[in-house]
C-alpha positions as CSV (number, residue, x, y, z in Angstrom):
1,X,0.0,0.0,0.0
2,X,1.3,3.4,-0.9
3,X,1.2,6.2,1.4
4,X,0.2,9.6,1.0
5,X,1.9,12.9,2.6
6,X,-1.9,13.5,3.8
7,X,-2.3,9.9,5.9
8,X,-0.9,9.8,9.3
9,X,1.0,6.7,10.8
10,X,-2.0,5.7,12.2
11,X,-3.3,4.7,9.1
12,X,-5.9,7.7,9.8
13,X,-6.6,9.9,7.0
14,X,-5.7,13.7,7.7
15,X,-7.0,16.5,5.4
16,X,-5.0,19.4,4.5
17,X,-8.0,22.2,4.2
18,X,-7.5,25.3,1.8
19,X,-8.5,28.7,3.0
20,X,-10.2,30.9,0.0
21,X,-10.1,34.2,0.7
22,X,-11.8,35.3,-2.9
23,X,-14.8,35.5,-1.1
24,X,-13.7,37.6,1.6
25,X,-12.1,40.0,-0.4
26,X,-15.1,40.3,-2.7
27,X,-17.2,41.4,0.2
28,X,-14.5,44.1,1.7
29,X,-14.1,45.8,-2.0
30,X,-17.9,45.8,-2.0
31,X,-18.0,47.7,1.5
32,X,-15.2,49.7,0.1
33,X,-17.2,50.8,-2.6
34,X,-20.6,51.4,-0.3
35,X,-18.8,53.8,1.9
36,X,-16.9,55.3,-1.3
37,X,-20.4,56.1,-2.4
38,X,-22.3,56.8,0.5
39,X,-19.7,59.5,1.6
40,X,-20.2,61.2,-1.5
41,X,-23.7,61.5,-1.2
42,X,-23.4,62.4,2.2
43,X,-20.7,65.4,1.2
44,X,-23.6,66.2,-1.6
45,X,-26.3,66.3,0.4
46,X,-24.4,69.4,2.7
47,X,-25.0,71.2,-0.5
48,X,-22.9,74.6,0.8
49,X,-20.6,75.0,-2.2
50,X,-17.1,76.4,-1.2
51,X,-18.5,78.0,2.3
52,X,-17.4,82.0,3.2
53,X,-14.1,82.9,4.7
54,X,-12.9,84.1,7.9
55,X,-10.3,84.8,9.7
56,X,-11.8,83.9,13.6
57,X,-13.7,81.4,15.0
58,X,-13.0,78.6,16.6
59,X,-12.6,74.9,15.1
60,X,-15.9,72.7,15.2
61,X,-16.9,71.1,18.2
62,X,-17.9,67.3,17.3
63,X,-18.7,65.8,20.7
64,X,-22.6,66.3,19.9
65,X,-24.1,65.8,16.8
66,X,-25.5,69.3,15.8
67,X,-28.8,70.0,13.3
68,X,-27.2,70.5,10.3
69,X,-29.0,73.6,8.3
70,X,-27.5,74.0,4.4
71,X,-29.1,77.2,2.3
72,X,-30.1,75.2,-1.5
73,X,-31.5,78.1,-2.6
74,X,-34.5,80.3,-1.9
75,X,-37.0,78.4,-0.2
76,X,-35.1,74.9,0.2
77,X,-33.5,73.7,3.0
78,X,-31.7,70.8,3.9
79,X,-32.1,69.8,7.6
80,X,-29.0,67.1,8.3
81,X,-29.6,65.9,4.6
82,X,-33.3,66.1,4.2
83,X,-34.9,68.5,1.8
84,X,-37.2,70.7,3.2
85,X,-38.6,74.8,2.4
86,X,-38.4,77.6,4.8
87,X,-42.1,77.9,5.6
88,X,-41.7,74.1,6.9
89,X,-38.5,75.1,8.6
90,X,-40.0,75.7,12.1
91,X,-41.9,72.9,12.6
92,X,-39.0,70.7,11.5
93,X,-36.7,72.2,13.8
94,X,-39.3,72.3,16.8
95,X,-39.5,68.8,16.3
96,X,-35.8,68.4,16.3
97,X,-35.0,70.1,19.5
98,X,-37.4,68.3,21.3
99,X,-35.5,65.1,20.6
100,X,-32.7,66.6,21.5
101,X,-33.2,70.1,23.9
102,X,-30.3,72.3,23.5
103,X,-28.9,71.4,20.4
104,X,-26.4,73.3,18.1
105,X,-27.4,74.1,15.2
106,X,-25.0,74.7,12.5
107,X,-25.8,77.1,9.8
108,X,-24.5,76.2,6.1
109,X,-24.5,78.6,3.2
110,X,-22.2,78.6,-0.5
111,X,-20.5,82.1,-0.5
112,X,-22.3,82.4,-3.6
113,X,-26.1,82.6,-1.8
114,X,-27.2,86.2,-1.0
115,X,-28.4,87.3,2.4
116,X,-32.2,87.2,1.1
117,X,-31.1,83.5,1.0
118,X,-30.7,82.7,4.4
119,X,-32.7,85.7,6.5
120,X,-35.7,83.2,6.3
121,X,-33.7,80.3,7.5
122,X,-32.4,82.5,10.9
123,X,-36.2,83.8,11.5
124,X,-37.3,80.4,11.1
125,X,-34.6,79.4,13.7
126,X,-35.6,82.5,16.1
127,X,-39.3,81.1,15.7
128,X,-38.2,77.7,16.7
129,X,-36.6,78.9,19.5
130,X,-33.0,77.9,18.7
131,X,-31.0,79.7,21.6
132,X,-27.4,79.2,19.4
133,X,-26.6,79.0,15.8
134,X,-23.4,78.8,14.3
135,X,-22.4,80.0,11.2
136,X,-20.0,77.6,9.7
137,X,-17.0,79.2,7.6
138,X,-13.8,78.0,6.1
139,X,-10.8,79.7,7.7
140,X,-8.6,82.0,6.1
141,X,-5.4,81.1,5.0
């Protein structure tokens, strides 16, 4: 009787197994590729443009998650991602600071958008009853 490298002395068959990793790295390039995309959208969906300059402030605070208000254009805001218009505005953000009393609220608008753009958006705030809103800039160089 011959004998294999894969039988043991024992005459008991041992068997060498084969790891395939194709699967596994088919699923990580997929997750790759999710978060590829879904960070895109997400960096989309801020809608701001290239935000206004300035040469104070402070760096962003991201210990709590603020409400995230982006000027689209007359009308339209997005409230952390979701489309909504300024007459709605109030209600939205009533609704979000009872979830979460004492929020921040962060105030994003293109350095292209007129005032006329974003007045509405701070009386709608004042009528919610946001106590803080910060107006978020990219810092001079």
């Amino acid at each position: 009787m011959k004998r294999t490298a894969l039988q043991l002395a024992g005459g008991g068959a041992r068997h060498v197994g084969r790891v395939n990793v194709t699967p596994l790295i088919d699923v990580v390039m997929v997750l790759i590729v999710f978060y590829l995309i879904v960070g895109h959208l997400v960096l989309e969906r801020q809608g701001e443009g290239r935000l206004p300059s300035s040469k104070g402030g402070r760096e962003l605070e991201r210990a709590l998650t603020p409400i995230t208000l982006s000027v689209i254009d007359a009308g339209t805001v997005l409230v952390d991602g979701l489309e909504t218009t300024s007459e709605r505005l109030p209600s939205v953000l009533e609704g979000r600071l009872a979830r979460a009393p004492g929020a921040r609220v962060e105030l994003r608008a293109g350095r292209d958008k007129p005032y006329s753009m974003v007045e509405p958006v701070l009386a709608a705030c004042r009528e919610a009853g946001v106590r803080r809103i910060e107006l978020v800039t990219e810092r001079e160089q």
